[in-house]
N, C-alpha and C positions, 0 to 999 in steps of 0.2 A: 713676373713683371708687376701682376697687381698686388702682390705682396709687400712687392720694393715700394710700391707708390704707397701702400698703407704706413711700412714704418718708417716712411721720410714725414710724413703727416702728422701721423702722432709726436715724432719728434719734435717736429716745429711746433706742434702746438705744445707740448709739454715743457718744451726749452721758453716758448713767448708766455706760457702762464706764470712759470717758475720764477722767471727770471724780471717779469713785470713788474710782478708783487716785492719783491729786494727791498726797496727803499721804503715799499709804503707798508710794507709790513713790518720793515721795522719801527716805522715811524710810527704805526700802530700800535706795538708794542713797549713805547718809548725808550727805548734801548740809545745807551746811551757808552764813550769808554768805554773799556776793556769788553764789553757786550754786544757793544755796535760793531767791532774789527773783529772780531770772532762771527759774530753772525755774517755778517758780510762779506768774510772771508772765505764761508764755506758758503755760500751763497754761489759766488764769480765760483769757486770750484764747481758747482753745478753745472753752472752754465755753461762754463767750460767744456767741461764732459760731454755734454748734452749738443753745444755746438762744432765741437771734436766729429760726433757721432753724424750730426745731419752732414758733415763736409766730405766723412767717408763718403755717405751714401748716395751723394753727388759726385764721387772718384773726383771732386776739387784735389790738385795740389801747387805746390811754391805760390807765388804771388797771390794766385787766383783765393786760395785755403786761405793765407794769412788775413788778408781782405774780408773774405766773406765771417773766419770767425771772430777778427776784432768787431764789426759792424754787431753782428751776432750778440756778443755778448756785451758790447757798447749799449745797443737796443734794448735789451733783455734787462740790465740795470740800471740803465736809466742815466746813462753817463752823459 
């Protein structure tokens, strides 16, 4: 159990660091075309993965999963 609680934790915080920084890291990079949709692309795929990952570990599924990982990664890049 306290394990499970460690890596729903790190998740989330890894999924909200990762996914924070999307926009403003690109913006910091001024990425711009074909640089900006490529980075950002693999970006939401992070995120994805990473909020895929904390919904397992919540045994979320249908409505409850779709919900929690649009918000997820809505949050995460800043949508």
């Amino acid at each position: 159990m306290r394990r499970t609680v460690i890596v729903v934790i790190l998740s989330l915080l890894s999924a909200n660091a990762l996914a924070a920084s999307c926009k403003n890291e690109a913006s910091d990079k001024h990425l711009a075309g074909a640089a900006l949709a490529s980075f950002m692309g693999k970006c939401e795929r992070d995120v994805r993965a990473s909020c895929g990952l904390s919904a397992d570990e919540r045994k979320l599924s249908g409505a409850a999963r779709s919900s929690f990982t649009r918000k997820c990664v809505n949050d995460a890049i800043g949508d």
